[in-house]
NUNUTOR-377864 format. One record per atom (N, C-alpha, C): residue number from 1; residue in one letter; atom name; x, y, z. Coordinates in steps of 0.05 Angstrom, whole numbers, plus 5000, padded with zeros to 4 digits. Layout:
// residues N
n=NUM; res=A; atom=CA; x=X; y=Y; z=Z
...
This chain:
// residues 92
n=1; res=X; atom=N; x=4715; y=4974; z=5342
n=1; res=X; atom=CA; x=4730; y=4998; z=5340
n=1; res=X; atom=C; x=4760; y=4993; z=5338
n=2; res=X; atom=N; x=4768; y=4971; z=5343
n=2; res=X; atom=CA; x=4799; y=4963; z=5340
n=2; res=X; atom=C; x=4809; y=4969; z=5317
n=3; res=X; atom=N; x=4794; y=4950; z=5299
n=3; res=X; atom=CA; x=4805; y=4947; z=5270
n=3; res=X; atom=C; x=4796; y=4982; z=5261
n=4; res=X; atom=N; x=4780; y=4996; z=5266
n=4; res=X; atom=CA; x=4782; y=5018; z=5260
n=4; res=X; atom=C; x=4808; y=5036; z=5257
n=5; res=X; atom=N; x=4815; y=5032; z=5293
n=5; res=X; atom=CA; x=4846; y=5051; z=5298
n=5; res=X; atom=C; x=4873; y=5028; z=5285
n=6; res=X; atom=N; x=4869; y=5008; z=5281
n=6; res=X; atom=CA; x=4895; y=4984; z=5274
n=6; res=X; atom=C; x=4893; y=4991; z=5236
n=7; res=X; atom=N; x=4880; y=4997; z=5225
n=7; res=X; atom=CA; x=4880; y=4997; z=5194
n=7; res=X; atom=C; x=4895; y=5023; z=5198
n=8; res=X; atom=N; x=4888; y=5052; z=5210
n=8; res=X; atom=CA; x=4891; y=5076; z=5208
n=8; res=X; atom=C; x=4925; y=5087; z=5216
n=9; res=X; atom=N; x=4927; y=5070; z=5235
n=9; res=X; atom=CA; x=4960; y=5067; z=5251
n=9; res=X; atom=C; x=4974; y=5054; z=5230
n=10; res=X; atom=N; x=4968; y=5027; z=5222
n=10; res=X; atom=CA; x=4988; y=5019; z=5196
n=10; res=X; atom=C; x=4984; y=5037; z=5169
n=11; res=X; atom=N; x=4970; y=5044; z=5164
n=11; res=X; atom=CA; x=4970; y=5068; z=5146
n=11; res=X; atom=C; x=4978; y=5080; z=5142
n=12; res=X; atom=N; x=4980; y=5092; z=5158
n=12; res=X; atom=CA; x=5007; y=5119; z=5175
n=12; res=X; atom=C; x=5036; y=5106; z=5175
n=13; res=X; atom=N; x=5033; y=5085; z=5192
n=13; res=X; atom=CA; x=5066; y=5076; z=5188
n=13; res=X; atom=C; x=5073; y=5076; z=5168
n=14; res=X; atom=N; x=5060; y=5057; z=5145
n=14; res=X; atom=CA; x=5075; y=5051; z=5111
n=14; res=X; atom=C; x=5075; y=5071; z=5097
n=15; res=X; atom=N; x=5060; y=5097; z=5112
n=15; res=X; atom=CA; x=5060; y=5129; z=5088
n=15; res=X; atom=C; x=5090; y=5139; z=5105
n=16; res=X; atom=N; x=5096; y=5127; z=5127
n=16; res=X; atom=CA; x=5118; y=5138; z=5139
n=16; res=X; atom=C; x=5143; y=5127; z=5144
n=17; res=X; atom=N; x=5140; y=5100; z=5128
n=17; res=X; atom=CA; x=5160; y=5087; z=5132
n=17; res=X; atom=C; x=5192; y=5098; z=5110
n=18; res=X; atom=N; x=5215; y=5101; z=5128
n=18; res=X; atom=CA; x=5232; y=5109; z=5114
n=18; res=X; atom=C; x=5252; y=5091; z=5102
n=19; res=X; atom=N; x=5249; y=5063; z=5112
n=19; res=X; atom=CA; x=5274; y=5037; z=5105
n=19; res=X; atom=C; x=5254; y=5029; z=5083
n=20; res=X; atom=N; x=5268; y=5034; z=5056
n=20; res=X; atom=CA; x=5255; y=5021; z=5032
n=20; res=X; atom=C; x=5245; y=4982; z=5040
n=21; res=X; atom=N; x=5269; y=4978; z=5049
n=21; res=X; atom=CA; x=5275; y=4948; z=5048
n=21; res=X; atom=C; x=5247; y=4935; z=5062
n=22; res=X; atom=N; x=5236; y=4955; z=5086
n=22; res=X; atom=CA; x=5216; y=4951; z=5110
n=22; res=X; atom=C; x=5193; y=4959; z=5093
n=23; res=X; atom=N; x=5189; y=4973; z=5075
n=23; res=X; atom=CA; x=5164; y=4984; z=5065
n=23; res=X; atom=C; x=5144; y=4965; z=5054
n=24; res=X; atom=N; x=5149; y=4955; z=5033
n=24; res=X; atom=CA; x=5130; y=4926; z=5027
n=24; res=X; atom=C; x=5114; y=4916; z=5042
n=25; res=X; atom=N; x=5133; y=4909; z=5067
n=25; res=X; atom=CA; x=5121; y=4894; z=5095
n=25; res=X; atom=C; x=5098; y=4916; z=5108
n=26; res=X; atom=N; x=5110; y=4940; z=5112
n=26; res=X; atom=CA; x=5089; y=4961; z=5123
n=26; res=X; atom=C; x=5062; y=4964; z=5107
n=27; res=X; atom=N; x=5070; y=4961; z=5080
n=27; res=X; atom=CA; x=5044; y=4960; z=5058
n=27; res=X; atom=C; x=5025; y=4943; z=5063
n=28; res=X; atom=N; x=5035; y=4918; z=5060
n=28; res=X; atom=CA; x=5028; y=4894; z=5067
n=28; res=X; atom=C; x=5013; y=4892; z=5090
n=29; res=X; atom=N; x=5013; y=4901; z=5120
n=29; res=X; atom=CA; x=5009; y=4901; z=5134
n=29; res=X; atom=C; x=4980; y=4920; z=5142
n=30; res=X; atom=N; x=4988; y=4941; z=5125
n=30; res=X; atom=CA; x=4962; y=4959; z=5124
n=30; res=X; atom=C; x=4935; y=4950; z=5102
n=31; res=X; atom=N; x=4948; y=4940; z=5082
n=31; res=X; atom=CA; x=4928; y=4934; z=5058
n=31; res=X; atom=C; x=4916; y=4911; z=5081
n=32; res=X; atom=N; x=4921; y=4884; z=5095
n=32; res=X; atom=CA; x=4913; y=4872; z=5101
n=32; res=X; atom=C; x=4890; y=4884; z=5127
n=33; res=X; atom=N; x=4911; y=4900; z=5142
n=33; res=X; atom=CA; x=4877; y=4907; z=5163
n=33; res=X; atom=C; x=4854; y=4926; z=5143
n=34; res=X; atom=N; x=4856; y=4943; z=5129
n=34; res=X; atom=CA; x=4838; y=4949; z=5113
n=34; res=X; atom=C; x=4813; y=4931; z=5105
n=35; res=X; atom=N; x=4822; y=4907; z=5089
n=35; res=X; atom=CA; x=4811; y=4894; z=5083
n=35; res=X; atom=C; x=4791; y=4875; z=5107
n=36; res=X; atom=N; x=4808; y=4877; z=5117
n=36; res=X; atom=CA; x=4797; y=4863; z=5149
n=36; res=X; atom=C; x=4773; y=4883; z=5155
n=37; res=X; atom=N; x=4776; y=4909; z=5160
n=37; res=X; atom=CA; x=4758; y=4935; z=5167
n=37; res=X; atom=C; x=4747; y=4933; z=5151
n=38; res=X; atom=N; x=4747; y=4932; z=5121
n=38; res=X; atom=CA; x=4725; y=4933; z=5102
n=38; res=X; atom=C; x=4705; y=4907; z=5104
n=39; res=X; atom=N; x=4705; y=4883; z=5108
n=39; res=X; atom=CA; x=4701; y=4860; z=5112
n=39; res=X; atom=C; x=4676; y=4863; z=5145
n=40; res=X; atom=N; x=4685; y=4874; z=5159
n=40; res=X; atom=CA; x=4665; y=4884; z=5188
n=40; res=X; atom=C; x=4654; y=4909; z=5169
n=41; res=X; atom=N; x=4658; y=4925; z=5158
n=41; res=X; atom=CA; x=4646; y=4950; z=5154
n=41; res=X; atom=C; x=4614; y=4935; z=5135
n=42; res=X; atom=N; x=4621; y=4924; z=5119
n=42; res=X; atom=CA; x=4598; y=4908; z=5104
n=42; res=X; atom=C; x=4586; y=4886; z=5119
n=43; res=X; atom=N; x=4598; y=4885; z=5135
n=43; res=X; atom=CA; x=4572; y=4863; z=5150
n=43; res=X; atom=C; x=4560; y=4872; z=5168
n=44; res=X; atom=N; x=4567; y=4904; z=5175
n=44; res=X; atom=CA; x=4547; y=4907; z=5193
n=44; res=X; atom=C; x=4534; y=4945; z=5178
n=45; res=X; atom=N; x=4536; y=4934; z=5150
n=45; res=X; atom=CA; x=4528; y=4969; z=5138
n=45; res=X; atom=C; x=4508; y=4980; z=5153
n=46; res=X; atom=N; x=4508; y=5010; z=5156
n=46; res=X; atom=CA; x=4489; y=5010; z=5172
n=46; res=X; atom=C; x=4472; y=5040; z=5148
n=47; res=X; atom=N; x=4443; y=5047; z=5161
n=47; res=X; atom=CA; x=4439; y=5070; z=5138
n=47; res=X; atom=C; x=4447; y=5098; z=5137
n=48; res=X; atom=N; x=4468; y=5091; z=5163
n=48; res=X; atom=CA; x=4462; y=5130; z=5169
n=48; res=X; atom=C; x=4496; y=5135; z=5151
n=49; res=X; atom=N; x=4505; y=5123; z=5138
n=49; res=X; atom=CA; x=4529; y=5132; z=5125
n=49; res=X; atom=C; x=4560; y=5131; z=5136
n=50; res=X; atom=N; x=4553; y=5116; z=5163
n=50; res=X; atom=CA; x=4582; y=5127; z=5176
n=50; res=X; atom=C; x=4591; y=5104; z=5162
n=51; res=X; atom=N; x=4585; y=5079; z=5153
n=51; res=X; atom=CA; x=4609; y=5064; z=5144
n=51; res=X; atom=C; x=4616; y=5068; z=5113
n=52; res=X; atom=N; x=4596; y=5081; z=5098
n=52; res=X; atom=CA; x=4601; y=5095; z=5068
n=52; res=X; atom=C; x=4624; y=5113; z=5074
n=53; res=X; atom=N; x=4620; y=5123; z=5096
n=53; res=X; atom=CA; x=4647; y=5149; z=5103
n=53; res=X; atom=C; x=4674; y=5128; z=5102
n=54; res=X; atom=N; x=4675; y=5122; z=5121
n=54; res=X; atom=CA; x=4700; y=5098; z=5128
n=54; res=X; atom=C; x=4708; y=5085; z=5105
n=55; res=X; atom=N; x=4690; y=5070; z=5082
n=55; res=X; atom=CA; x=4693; y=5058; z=5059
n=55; res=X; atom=C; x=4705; y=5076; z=5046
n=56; res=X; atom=N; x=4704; y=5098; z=5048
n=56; res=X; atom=CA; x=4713; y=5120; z=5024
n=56; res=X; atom=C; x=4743; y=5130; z=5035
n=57; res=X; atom=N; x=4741; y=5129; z=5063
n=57; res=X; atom=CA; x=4769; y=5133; z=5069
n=57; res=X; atom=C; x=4788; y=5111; z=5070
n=58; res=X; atom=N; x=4780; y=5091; z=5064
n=58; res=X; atom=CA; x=4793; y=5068; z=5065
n=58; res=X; atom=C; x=4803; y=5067; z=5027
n=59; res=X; atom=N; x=4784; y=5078; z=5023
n=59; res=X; atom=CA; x=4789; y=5070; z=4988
n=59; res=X; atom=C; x=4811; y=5086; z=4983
n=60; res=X; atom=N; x=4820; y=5116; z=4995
n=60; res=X; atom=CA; x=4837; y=5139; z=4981
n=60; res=X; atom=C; x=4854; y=5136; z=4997
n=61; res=X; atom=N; x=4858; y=5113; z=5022
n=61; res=X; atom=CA; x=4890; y=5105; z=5037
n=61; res=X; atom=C; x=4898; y=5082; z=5017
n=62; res=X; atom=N; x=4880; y=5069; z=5007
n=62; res=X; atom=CA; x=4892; y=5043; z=4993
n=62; res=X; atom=C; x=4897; y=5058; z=4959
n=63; res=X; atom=N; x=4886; y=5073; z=4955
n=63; res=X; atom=CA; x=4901; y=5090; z=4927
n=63; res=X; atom=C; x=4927; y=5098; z=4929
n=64; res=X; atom=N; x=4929; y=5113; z=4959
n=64; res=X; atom=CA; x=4957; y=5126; z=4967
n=64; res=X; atom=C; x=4974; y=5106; z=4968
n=65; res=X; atom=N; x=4966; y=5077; z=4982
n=65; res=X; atom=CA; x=4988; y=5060; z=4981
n=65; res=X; atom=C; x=4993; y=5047; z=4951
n=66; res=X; atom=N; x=4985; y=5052; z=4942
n=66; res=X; atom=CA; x=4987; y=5041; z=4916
n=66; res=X; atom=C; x=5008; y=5059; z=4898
n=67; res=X; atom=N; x=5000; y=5088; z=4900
n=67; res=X; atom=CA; x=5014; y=5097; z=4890
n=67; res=X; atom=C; x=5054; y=5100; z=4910
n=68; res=X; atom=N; x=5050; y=5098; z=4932
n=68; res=X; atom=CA; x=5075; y=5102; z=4948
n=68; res=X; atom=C; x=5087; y=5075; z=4938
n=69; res=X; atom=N; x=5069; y=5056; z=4931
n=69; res=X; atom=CA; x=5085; y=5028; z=4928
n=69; res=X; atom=C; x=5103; y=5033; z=4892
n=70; res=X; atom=N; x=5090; y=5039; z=4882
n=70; res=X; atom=CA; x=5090; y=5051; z=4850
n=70; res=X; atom=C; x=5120; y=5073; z=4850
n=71; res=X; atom=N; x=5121; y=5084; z=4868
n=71; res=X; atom=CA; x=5142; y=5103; z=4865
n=71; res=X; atom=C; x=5175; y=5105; z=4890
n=72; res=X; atom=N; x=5163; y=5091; z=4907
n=72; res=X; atom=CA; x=5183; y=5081; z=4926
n=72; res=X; atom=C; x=5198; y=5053; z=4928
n=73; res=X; atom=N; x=5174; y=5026; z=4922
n=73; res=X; atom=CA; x=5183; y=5004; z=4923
n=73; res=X; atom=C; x=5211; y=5003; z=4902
n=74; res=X; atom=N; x=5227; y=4981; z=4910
n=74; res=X; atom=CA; x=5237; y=4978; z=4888
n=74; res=X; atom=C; x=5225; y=4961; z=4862
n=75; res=X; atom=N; x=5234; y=4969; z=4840
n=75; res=X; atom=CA; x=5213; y=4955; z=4821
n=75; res=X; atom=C; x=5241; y=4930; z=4805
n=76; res=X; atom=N; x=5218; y=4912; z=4796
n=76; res=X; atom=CA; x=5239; y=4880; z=4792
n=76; res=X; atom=C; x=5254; y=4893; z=4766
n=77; res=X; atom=N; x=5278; y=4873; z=4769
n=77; res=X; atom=CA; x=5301; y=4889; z=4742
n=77; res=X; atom=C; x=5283; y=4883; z=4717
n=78; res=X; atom=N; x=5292; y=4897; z=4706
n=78; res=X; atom=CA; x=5284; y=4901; z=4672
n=78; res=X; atom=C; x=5308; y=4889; z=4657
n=79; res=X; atom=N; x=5312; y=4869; z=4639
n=79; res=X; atom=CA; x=5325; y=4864; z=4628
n=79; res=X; atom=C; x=5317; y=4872; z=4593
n=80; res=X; atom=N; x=5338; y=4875; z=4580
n=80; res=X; atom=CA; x=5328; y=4876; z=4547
n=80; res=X; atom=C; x=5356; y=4879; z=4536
n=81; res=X; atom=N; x=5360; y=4864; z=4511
n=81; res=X; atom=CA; x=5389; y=4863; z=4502
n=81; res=X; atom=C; x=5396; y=4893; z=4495
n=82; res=X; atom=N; x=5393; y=4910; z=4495
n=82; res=X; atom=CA; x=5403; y=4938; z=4483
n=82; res=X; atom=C; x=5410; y=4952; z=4516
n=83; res=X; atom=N; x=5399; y=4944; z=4529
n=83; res=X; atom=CA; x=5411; y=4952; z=4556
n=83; res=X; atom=C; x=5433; y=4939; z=4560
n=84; res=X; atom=N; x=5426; y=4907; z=4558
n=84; res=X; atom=CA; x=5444; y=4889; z=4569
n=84; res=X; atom=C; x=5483; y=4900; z=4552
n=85; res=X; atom=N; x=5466; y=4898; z=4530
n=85; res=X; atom=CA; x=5498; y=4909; z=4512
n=85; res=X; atom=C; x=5513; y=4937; z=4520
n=86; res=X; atom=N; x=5493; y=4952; z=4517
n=86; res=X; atom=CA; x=5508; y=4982; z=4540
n=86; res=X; atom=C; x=5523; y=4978; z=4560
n=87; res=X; atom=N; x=5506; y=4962; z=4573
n=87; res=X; atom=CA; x=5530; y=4959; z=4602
n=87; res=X; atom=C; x=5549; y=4942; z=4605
n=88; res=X; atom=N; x=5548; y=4927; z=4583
n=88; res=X; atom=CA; x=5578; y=4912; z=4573
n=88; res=X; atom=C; x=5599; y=4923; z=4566
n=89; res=X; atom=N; x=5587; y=4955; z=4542
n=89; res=X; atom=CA; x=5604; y=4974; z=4525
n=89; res=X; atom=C; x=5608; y=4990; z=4555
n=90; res=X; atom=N; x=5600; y=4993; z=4568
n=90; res=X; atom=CA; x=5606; y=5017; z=4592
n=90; res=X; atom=C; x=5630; y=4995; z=4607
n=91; res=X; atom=N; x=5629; y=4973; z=4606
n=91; res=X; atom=CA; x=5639; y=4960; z=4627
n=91; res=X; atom=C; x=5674; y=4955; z=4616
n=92; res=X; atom=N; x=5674; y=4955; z=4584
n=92; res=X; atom=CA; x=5691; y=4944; z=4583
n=92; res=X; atom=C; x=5720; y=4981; z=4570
């Protein structure tokens, strides 16, 4: 039951984290117990569905972080000479 409430708490933190710079790490942190929880959830499937439930909530927190990472992270510079020259002509 640990890794249950430890995937669900970092979850929450990285959907709540407000220091861009810290967010990665919070991502990071949650994708990993997930995986951890998914990893016990399949080795002990059971038939009555409760870990198909869990699997499925696990699947649409790791969508959400995907997308929070997609629109918050910072994304790596883009370089391309028609930019690069603009901000030469802006610069000078």
């Amino acid at each position: 039951m640990q890794l249950k409430r430890e995937w669900r708490g970092l979850y929450e933190a990285a959907m709540l984290e407000l220091n861009r710079a810290e967010l990665p790490n919070a991502i990071g942190a949650a994708r990993s117990a997930m995986e951890e929880r998914i990893q016990e959830l399949r080795a002990a499937l059971d038939g009555d569905g409760m870990n198909s439930t869990e699997l499925r909530e696990i699947a649409d927190a790791q969508h959400s972080l995907r997308s929070l990472e997609r629109h918050e992270c910072d994304p790596l510079p883009v370089s391309h000479p028609a930019l690069d020259m603009a901000a030469r002509e802006k610069a000078s």
